[in-house]
N, C-alpha and C positions, 0 to 999 in steps of 0.2 A: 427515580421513576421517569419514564419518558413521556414526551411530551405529543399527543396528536394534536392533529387540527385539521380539520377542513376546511378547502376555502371551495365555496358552493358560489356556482356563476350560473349565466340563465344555459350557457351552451353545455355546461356539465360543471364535476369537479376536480380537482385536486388536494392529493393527499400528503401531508407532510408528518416527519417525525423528528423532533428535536430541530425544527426548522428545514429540515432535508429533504426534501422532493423524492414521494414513495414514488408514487403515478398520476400523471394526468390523465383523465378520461377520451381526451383526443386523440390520445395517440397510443394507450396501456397497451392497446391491442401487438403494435408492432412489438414491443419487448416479450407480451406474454406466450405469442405463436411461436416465435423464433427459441424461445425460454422450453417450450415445451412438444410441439407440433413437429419436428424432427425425431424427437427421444422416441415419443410413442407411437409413431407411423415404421420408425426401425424395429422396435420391438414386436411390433402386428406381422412385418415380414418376416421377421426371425424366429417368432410363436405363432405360428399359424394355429388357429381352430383352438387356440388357448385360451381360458379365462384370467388375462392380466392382470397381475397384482404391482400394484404403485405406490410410492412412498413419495410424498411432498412434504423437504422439511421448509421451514417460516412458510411464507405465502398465506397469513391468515388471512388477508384481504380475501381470499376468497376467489382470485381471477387467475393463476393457476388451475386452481381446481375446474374452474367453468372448461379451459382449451382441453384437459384432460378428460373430461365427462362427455367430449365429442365421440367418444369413439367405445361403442357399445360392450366392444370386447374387453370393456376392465371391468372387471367385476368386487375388484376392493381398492379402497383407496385409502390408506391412512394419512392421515394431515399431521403433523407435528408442530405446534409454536408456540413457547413461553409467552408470548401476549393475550392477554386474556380482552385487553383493549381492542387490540386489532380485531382478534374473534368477533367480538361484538359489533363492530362497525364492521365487520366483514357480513354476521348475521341483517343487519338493519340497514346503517348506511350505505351501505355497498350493494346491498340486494340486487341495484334494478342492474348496477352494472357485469354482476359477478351471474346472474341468472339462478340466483336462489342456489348457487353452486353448493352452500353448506349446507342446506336442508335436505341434500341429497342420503338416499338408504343406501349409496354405493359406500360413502364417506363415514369414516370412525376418526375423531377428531381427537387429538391428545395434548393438552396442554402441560406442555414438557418442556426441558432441554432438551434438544436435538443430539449431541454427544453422548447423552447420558442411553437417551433413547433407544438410540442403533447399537450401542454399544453390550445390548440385550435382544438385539435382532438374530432369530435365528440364523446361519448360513445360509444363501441362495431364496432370500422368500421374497422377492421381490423382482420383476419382469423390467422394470425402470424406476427407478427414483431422482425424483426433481429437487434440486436444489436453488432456494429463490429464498437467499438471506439479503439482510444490510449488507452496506457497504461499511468496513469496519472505520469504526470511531476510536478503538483504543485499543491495544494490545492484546486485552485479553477477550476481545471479540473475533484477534483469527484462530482462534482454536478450531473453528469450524474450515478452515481451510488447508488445514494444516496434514503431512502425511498422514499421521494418524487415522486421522477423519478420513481422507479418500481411501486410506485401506480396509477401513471398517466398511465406507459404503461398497470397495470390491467385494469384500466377503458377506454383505448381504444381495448382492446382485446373482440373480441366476446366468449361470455360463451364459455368456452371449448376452447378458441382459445391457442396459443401456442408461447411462449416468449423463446428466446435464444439467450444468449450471450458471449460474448467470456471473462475470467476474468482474471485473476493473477496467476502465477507461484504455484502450492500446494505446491512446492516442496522450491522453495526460495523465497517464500514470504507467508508462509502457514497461519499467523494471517492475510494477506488481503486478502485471499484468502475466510476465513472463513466468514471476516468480511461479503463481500458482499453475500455471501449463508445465514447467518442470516438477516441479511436487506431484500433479496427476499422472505423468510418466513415471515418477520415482515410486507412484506404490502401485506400480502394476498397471494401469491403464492406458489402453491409446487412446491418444488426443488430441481429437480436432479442434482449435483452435477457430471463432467464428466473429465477427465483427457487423455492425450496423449503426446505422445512425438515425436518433428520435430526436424530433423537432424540441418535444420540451427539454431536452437532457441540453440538447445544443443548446437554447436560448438561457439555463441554468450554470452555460460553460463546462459542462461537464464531458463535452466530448463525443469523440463516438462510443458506441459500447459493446463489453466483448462480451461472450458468451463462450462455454466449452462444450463439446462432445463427444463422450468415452464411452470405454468397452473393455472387457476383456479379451477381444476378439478384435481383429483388425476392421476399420470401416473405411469402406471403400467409395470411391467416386458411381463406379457403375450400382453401387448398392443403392447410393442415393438418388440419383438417378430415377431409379424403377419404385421405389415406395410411392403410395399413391395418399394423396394430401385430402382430408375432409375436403367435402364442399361448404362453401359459404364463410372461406378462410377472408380477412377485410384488407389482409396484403400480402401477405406468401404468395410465391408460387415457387414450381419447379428450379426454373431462373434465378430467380433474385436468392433464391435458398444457395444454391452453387458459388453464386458469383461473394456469399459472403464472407467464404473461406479463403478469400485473397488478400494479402496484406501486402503494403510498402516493406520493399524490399531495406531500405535502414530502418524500418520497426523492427520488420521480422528476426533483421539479424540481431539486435538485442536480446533475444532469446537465448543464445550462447553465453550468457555471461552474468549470469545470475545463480544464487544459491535458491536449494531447496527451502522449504517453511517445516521446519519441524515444534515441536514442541518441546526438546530437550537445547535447541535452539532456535530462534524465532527469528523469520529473515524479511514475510512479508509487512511488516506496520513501519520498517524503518524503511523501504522502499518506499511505500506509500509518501511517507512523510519527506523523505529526499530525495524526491524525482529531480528528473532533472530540464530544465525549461527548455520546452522543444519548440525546434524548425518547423516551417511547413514542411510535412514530408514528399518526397520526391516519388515519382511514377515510376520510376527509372525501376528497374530488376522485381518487379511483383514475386511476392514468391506466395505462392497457391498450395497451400496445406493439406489440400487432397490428390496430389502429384507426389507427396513425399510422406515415406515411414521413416520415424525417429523413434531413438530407447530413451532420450534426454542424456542430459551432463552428467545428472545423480551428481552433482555440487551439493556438500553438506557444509553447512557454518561453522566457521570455528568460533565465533561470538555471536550475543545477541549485540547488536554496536547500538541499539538506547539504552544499553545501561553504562553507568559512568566507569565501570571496572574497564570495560574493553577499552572506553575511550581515553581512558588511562596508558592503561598496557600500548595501544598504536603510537599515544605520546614516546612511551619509552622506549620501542621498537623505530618509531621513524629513522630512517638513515637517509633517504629520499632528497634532497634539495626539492624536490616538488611535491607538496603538503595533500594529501588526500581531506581536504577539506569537510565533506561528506560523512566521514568515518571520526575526524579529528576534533570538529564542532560538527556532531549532529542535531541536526532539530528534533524537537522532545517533544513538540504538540502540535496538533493538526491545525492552529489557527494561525501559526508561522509561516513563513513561505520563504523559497532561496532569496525574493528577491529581499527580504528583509536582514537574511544573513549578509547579505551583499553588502547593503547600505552599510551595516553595523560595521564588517570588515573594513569596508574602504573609511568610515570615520574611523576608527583606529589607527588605522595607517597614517591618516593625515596627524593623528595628536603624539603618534609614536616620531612622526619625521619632527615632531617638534623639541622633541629633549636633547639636549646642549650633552653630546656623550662626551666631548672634552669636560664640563665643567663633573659632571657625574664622574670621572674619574679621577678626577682629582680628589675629590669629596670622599671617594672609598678610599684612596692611596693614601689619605689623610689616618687611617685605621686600619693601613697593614698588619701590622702587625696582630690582626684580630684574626686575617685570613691564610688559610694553608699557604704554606712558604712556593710553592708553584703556581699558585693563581694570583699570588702578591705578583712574583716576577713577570706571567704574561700579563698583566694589567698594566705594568710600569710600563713594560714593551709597548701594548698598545698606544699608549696616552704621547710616547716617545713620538711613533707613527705618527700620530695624529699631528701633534705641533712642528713637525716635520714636512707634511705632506708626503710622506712615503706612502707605498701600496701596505697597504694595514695588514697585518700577520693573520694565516691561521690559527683561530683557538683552540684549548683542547674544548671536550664536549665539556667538562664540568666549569671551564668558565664562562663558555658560553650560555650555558644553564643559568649561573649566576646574575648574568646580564640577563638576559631575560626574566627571571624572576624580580631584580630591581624594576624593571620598565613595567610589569605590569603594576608591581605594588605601585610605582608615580603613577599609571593613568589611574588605579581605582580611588588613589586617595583621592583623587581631582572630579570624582565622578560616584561621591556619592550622593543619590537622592533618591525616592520610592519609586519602583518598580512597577510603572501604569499602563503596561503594555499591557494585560488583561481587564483592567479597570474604562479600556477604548472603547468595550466592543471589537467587532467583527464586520466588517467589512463582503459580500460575498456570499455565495453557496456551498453547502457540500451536501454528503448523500447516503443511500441508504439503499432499501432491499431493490429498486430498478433506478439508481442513480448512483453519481461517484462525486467525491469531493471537488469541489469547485474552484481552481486557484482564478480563472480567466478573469473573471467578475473580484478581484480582491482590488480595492482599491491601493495603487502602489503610488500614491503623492509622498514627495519625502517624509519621512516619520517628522515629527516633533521632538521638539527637544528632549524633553522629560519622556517618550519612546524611543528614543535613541537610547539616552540613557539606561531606562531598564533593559533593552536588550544586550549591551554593553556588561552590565553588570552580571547579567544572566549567564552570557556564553564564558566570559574573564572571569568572573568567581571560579569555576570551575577549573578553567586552563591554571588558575594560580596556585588551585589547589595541587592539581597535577605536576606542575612545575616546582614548588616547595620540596614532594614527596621524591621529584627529580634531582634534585640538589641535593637534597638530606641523602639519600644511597649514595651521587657519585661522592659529596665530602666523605662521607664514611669512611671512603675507600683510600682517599687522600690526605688524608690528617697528620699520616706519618711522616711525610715529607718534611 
């Protein structure tokens, strides 16, 4: 069950879920105009003299619906959100901010899954539909992002109709970011890609934040241009709407280089989770998303890489002298951060320089005769090298394996104690339906001992595992020697 809370101040409030910053009242405005005030001013020019129909999936809070209710010509609006919580503080608490937005006789309110939902939507009944989910917390919360889902909502959108949603951080989370702009190209849509910055989001470290805007029909600069904006908008204009489809030119090109989110593969939660810690970005080459049509890469995944199969299989496929770390040990929970994979890495390294590989070889060469008759030989060889000071021989891979599987079994024996890297707490923000996870705000003082430890234990159990199942095939294969 999740957790609301309001924190009520004399100048207004803010809303949180599960500790995650939905909206502040100072500033909701900017996320909810930019969220929705483009979608349905495109669709007014593209249906002229039409009675609009609009689909808002989450957005129970209710302030969606208020930017949507400006514009006379919608005459249905369906609301979609499995929170019955939100509803309600959307109904009461929210009232004065949302403008009675749910008491509206435009509004049919459906307390649903949103996949389940559209996925019973007729073809084409819909003139625009708003998408104003969380920010995912687990895996199986990007199903709503995922192809699937954008080609359901293609084929409930009428030709020409107009799809906007609110997405991920460009800025600190720029590969999930991209992810989902190639997945909206991958089922058929064009995709503006839009970007802004809220004061509460910033003071939360969550960054700037994107926003997307599609079609089945291409949308154009001079389109946007001429669409004529309610009055009494509290920050939009003409301008600042233009100027938000510009991005840093080393953001933007991250876009190249991402897979799709499918469901049959899942590519956005592991991006989420292993961003990677950004530069200030540079000025230098802007590239302006309404100067350029693109079809996307259409990259599809060959793995989901959190599950430990795949991280398996890249163990056994690495040929690389340079370890895709990311892929190799990925992070498995959104309250880890690189910088904690780092610390743990670089402890390791310092307890691995510490094993005496002379005196360890001796110590196996002592019980050759236990091991295949060519891995006895290069061992001898090595140990040779070594009290020599010779340039030390290439291994094969299964001895190398070997040694590796000794070194980790010496560090775990030397490190075991209970695992209280979740027993710490959490340090920081993350985020949800107009926020995005927070690493800025994560406190990074060296971990503690006993948090070293557990994280140590966490990523090396598993390598050991991986590494064991690595040596049990190559011996297989060598026994007969």
């Amino acid at each position: 069950m999740n957790s609301l809370f309001v924190e009520r101040r004399e100048e207004g409030i803010a809303f949180y879920i599960n500790g995650d910053l939905q909206f502040d009242s100072a500033d909701e405005a900017i996320y909810h105009e930019y969220l929705v005030i483009p979608a349905l001013s495109l669709a007014l020019r593209r249906f002229p003299d039409t009675d609009l129909r609009v689909l808002i999936c989450g957005g129970g809070d209710g302030l969606a619906a208020r930017e949507v209710l400006r514009f006379p010509q919608v005459s249905q609006i369906d609301l979609v959100d499995y929170s019955d919580g939100v509803l309600e503080l959307g109904r009461t608490v929210f009232k004065e901010y949302n403008h009675a937005s749910l008491a509206s006789d435009r509004i049919t309110i459906h307390v649903r899954d949103a996949f389940e939902f559209i996925d019973e939507v007729p073809a084409s009944s819909y003139h625009a539909i708003i998408g104003d989910f969380t920010y995912p917390t687990g895996s199986e919360d990007t199903k709503i992002y995922s192809q699937e889902w954008f080609q359901k909502v293609n084929l409930s959108l009428e030709y020409g109709g107009i799809f906007s949603s609110n997405g991920v951080s460009p800025s600190n989370r720029s590969m999930g970011f991209w992810c989902l702009y190639q997945t909206l190209l991958a089922s058929g849509l064009n995709t503006k890609p839009l970007q802004l910055e809220i004061p509460s989001f910033r003071r939360h470290g969550y960054g700037n934040w994107g926003f997307f805007l599609a079609s089945q029909t291409l949308i154009q600069r001079s389109e946007l241009a001429a669409i004529n904006l309610p009055d009494n908008l509290q920050v939009m204009t003409g301008d600042r709407l233009l100027s938000a489809f510009v991005f840093e030119g080393a953001i933007a090109n991250l876009r190249h280089h991402v897979s799709i989110h499918t469901l049959k593969c899942p590519q956005l939660f592991y991006y989420l989770l292993n961003y990677s810690e950004q530069t200030p970005p540079s000025l230098d080459n802007p590239v302006d998303f309404l100067d350029i049509q693109e079809s996307g890469n259409g990259i599809v995944g060959k793995r989901d890489w959190l599950q430990l199969e795949s991280a398996a299989k890249a163990w056994i496929e690495q040929s690389s002298p340079s370890l895709d770390l990311n892929k190799l040990l990925p992070i498995q929970h959104r309250y880890h951060t690189p910088q904690m994979r780092k610390e743990l890495l670089a402890y390791l390294k310092q307890l691995l320089a510490e094993i005496d590989l002379s005196r360890l070889l001796n110590s196996i060469l002592a019980r050759a005769q236990e091991l295949p008759p060519k891995m006895a030989r290069e061992l001898q060889n090595l140990a040779d090298k070594i009290i020599s000071g010779e340039a030390l021989p290439t291994l094969s891979p299964e001895t190398s394996k070997f040694l590796m599987m000794l070194s980790v079994t010496l560090l775990m024996s030397n490190m075991l104690a209970p695992d209280a890297v979740f027993a710490k707490g959490y340090y920081g923000g993350s985020s949800s339906s107009s926020s995005g996870y927070s690493d800025s705000s994560v406190d990074f003082s060296p971990l503690t001992s006993t948090q070293s430890t557990g994280l140590e234990l966490m990523g090396w159990g598993a390598a050991l595992l991986v590494i064991l199942a690595l040596t049990y095939v190559n011996w297989s294969g060598s026994n007969d020697e």
